[in-house]
C-alpha positions, 0 to 999 in steps of 0.5 A: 462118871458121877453126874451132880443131882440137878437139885444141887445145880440149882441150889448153887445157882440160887446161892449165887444169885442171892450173893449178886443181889446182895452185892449190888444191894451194899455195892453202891453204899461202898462206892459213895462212902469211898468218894465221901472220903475221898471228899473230906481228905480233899478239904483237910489237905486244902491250906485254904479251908484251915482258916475256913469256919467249922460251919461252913466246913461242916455244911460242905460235907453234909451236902456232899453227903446228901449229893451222894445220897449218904445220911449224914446230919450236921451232927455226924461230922467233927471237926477238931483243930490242933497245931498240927492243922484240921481234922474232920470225922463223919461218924454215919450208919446205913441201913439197907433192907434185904428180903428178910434182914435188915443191915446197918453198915457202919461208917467213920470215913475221916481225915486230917492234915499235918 
């Protein structure tokens, strides 16, 4: 039986472990732009807040953001009205340092209501 060199065990294990570390580096990014979204489909599905002023629409989601530690300015976040009702973009990017690299995520989380 052939047996694996030992130098391949651990380059496997060194790969694997810089996909963990890099993982858990972008996972917590993910997660709060998810529940960034999450947050804008809730305001424009909201009857109430198509009357309430962009301002304060804009406000709300800057300091969801900033709640969930994502950096998005007042200046990220469109808010559009039609005939068809709100729409709110945020249009933000993250960057995260790796050991050696450094990574900007890019995110158009965003939503309307009919």
């Amino acid at each position: 039986m052939n047996r694996v060199p030992a130098w391949r065990v651990a380059a496997a294990i060194a790969v694997l472990a810089a996909l963990v570390v890099i993982s858990l580096r972008f996972l917590p990014v993910y997660v709060h732009n998810f529940e960034l979204q999450n947050f804008v489909a809730g305001l424009t599905q909201s009857g109430a807040n198509r009357t309430t002023a962009d301002e304060a629409l804009r406000a709300s989601v800057v300091d969801e953001a900033h709640r969930l530690q994502l950096p998005v300015t007042a200046d990220d976040v469109h808010i559009s009205r039609s005939q068809q009702g709100l729409r709110v973009d945020v249009r933000y990017f993250v960057r995260v340092d790796l050991p050696g690299y450094t990574v900007n995520l890019h995110f158009y989380p965003g939503a309307g209501s009919r």
